[in-house]
C-alpha positions, 0 to 999 in steps of 0.5 A, spaced: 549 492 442 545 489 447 538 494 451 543 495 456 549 497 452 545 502 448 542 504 455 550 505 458 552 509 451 546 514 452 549 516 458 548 511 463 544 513 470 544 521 467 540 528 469 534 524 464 534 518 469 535 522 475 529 527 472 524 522 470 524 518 475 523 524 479 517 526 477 515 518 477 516 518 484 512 523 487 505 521 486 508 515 488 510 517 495 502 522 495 498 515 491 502 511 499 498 516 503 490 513 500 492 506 504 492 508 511 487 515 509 482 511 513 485 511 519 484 518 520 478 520 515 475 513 519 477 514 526 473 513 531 472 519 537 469 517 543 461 518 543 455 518 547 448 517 546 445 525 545 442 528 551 435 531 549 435 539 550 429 538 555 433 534 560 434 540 565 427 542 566 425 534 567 430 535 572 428 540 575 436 543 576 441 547 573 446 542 571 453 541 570 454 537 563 457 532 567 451 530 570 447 531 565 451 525 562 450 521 569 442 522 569 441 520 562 447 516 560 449 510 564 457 509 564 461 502 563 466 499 567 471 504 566 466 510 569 466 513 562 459 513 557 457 508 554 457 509 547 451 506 544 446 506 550 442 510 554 437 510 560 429 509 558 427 514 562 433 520 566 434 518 572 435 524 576 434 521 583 441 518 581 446 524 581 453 523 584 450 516 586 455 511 585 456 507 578 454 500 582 447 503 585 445 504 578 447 499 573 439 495 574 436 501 571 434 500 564 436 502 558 435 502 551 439 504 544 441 510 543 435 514 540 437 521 537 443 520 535 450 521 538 455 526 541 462 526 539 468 528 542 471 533 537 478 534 541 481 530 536 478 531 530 474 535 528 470 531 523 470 524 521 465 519 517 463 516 522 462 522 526 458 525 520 454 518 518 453 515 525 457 510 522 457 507 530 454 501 534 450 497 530 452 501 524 460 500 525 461 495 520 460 499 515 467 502 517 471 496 515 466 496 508 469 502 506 475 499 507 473 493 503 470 496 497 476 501 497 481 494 497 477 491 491 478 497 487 486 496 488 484 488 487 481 490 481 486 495 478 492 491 479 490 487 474 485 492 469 492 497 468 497 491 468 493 489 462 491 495 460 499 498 460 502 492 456 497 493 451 496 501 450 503 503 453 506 506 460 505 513 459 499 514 457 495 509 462 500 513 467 496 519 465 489 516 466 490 513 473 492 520 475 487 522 473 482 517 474 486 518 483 485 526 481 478 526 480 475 520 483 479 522 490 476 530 489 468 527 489 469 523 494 471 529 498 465 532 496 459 528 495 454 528 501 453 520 502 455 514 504 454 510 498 458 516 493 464 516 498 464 508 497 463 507 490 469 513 488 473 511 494 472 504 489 475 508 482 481 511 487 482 505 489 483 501 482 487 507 480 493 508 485 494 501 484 494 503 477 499 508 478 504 503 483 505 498 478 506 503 472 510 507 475 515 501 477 516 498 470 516 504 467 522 506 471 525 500 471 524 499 464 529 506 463 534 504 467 541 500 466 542 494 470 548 498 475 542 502 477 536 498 478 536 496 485 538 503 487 532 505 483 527 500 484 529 502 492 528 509 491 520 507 490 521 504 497 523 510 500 518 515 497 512 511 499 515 510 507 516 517 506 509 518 503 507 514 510 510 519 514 508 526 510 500 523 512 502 523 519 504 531 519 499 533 515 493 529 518 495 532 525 494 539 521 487 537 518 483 534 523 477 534 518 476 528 514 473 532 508 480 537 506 484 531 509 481 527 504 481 533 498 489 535 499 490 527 499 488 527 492 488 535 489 495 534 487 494 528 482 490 535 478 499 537 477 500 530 476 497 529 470 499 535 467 506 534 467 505 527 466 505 529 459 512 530 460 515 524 462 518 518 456 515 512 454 518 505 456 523 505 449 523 496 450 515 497 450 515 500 444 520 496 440 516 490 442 510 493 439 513 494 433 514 503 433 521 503 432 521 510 429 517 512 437 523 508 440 529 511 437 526 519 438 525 517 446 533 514 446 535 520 442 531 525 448 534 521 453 542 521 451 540 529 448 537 531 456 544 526 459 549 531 455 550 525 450 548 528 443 551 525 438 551 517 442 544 518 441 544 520 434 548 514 432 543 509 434 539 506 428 532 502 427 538 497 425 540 497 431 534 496 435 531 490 431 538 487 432 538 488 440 531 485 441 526 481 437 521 483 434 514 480 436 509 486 435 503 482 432 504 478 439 504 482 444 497 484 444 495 478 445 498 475 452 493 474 457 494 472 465 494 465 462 501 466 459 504 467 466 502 460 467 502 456 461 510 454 461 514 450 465 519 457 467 513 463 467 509 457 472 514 457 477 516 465 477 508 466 477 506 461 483 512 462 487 512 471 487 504 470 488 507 466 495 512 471 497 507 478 495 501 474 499 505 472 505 510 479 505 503 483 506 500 479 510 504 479 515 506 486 514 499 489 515 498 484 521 504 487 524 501 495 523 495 492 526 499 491 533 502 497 532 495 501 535 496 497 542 502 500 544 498 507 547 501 513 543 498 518 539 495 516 532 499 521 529 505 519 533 503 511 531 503 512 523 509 517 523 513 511 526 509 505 521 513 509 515 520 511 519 521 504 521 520 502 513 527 506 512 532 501 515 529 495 513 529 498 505 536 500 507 539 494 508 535 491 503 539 496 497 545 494 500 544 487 501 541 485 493 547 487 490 552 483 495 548 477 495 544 477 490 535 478 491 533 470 491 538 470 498 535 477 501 529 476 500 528 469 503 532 470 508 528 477 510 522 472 511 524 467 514 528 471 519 520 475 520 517 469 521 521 467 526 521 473 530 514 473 530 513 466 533 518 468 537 514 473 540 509 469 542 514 467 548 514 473 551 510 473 558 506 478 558 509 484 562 515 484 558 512 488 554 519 492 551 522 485 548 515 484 545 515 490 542 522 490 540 521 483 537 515 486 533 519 493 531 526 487 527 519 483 525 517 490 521 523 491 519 525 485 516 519 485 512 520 491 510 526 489 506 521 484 504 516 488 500 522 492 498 526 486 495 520 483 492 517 489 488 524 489 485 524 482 483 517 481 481 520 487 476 526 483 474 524 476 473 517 478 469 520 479 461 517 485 458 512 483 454 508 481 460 511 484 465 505 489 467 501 482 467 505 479 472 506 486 476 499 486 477 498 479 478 504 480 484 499 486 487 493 482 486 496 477 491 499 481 496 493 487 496 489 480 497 494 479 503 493 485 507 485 484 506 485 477 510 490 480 515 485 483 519 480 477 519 485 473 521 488 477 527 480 476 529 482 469 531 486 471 537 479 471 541 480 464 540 486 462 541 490 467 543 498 465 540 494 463 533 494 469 529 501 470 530 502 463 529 499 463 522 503 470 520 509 467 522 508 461 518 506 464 513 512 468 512 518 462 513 514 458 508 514 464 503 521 464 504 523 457 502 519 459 496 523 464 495 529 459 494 526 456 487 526 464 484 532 465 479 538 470 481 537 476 477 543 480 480 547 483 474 542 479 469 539 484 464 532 484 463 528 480 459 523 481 453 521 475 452 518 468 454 522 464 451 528 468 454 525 467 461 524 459 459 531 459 457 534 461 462 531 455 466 536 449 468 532 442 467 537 440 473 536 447 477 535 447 484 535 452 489 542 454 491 
């Protein structure tokens, strides 16, 4: 009796794989809150340099607050103040003077600090730091050092889940989020808050790529995609819920404390949840294993299924290789002919699938609407595409759905550099099927990442699959940056990318109906010398 039968006889998709994945998935749809928390903690509010409390008696009037800025701040093109500028000396010889009489004067860099407009929110850690004019780059520093953290963490945890077990490293980076996340909401400086966003950032990628192994570990091979999907559409979901409750908290401190407070919960009920019993079996605990199968077909109605199952049994369905297990190590997932191709192809795919995809949200913010209405729209149209995908994976398999959705991406985003500029309702369309593609993408991939890495390593090449693809959303940005160049060339590259990372896709094997492997040396017998993309 192969893993999967025992998995089928103990009840299948019962109330325990329901329940346990349940409560593996809501710190995954609240962990999705942490990517785009800086669009709201970060956000940028109008700002002028501060007017000095002892302009009105240099001018001798009462003024109006309007011309208290048109005496001491000079206006930018658009008639607005500027930002980081103000005049040498208070021109009030120059109120109601029209813009283009005064623009000679001089001016110097703002000296007493700035004035923010709290209409949109009320704090924000640029309005409390100053993080403006020659300081606003330090807003993409935090950024940076929050996504080095998910860099690093992606491969710390898949090592350190494959080594120790999915539970119990699950358990830590709960609370590794809970109480890095709480310090940053509470700490009074710059410095603190990059450093713990940093240890954040290591444990939400943590809990990502735990979570999914965990949950396709448990699960029978008739419901792995459904499941695999659903961890889609609890982090679209997550996307949506962030919108909402960063319209409520306008200050960036309790947003940034109600986005990690509940990791306090999460942790104490993670005690609750199963280890993985593959795991287990390849780390030699049989006597650990057969207790979990026995709770699972206890909670699944299924008793006396599971008081059947023997350490005979487990010995028999899975080889044994607990002295080895330890000692895998990122070079194993390039050391034989089959891992190399799943390894370099997966890394293609992941990188080029979130390069494109957080290129994509950076143009969302050029459509003008409100920046609540603008991330409530960036999760929303996650959720067709992830459907489609479900439905796609079991009716053509994962190798064609994922390359199609990627080639498919690329070619709307080229296609999009054809649209005239006043036709901006067909690029818009263009770029909301480009989303949306790719959103399948993302969610294909987290799937067959899951299934073509065998048990043994397979938090390794999940983390490995993060690495690239959070590598990816980090260098989108950068690469938008060309369009100051070349205006057609960020999307030129994005499009590109994508098609290229479709075609690899091709040389991936088809796991649709395959069970899981455990081992190396069933991934490398699974491969055909003479095997071509089909």
């Amino acid at each position: 009796m192969g893993f999967n039968d025992l998995l089928e006889s103990i009840g299948g998709v019962g109330y325990f794989h329901i329940l346990h994945n349940i409560l593996i998935l809501i710190p995954v749809c609240i962990v999705s809150f942490h990517s785009y928390l800086q669009n709201f903690t970060a956000a940028i509010p109008n700002h002028h340099c501060h007017v000095p409390v002892d302009t009105k008696q240099i001018c001798d009037a009462n003024l109006t607050a309007k011309e208290l800025l048109q005496v001491y701040i000079p206006m930018n093109k658009e008639g607005k103040p500027k930002e980081c500028h103000q005049f040498k000396v208070a021109q009030c010889h120059i109120i109601n003077t029209t813009v283009s009489n005064v623009t000679d004067l001089a001016t110097k860099p703002c000296t007493d600090g700035w004035t923010y407009n709290q209409s949109q929110f009320v704090s924000t850690i640029i309005s409390e730091w100053d993080l403006v004019c020659s300081q606003q780059a330090l807003k993409q520093v935090a950024q940076s050092i929050y996504m080095a953290g998910v860099l690093v963490g992606s491969a710390f945890f898949g090592w350190l889940s494959d080594r120790f077990g999915r539970r119990r490293v699950l358990m830590w980076t709960h609370l590794q989020v809970a109480v890095a996340g709480t310090l940053v909401a509470l700490l009074p400086t710059f410095s603190s808050y990059c450093v713990f966003r940093f240890i954040s950032g290591m444990g939400t990628s943590g809990i990502f790529i735990i979570s999914l192994s965990l949950i396709l570990e448990w699960i029978p091979m008739r419901g792995r995609t459904l499941a695999g999907n659903c961890y889609g559409y609890f982090a679209s979901s997550g996307q949506m819920i962030l919108a909402g409750l960063a319209y409520y908290l306008r200050n960036w401190r309790w947003l940034q404390f109600a986005a990690c407070v509940p990791f306090f919960l999460f942790f104490l009920y993670s005690w609750l949840l199963v280890e993985s019993a593959r795991w287990l079996i390849l780390k030699g605990k049989l006597d650990h294993a057969l207790r979990n199968l026995k709770i699972a077909a206890w909670v699944n109605g299924k008793k006396e299924e599971g008081e059947k199952i023997t350490i005979e049994m487990l010995k028999e369905n899975i080889p044994m290789n607990s002295s080895k297990v330890s000692s895998y190590s990122f070079l194993d997932l390039f050391r034989t002919p089959g891992m190399r191709r799943i390894s370099c192809c997966l890394m293609l795919v992941c990188f080029s699938t979130h390069f494109a995809f957080f290129a994509l949200a950076l143009d969302l913010t050029t459509f003008g609407f409100s920046i609540f209405l603008v991330q409530l729209i960036f999760g929303a149209i996650d959720i067709p595409g992830k459907l489609i995908c479900t439905l796609t994976m079991d009716l053509f398999g994962r190798q064609k759905t994922q390359a199609v959705s990627l080639i498919l991406s690329g070619l709307l985003i080229i296609g999009g550099i054809f649209v005239p500029q006043g036709m901006m309702a067909l690029h818009t369309a263009l770029a909301t099927l480009a989303k949306c593609c790719l959103s399948g993408a993302m969610a294909c991939v987290l799937q067959f990442s899951g299934e073509l890495y065998p048990t043994e390593v397979r938090q390794r090449g999940l983390g490995l699959s993060f690495m690239t693809a959070y590598l990816g959303s980090v260098l989108a940005p950068v690469v938008y940056l060309l369009g100051d160049i070349v205006s057609f060339l960020p999307y030129l590259i994005y499009g590109v990318a994508s098609i290229v990372a479709g075609v690899a896709a091709c040389f991936l094997l088809e796991t649709n109906q395959a069970l899981l492997p455990d081992t190396i040396e069933e991934v490398e017998s699974r491969f055909n010398p003479t095997w071509i993309p089909h």
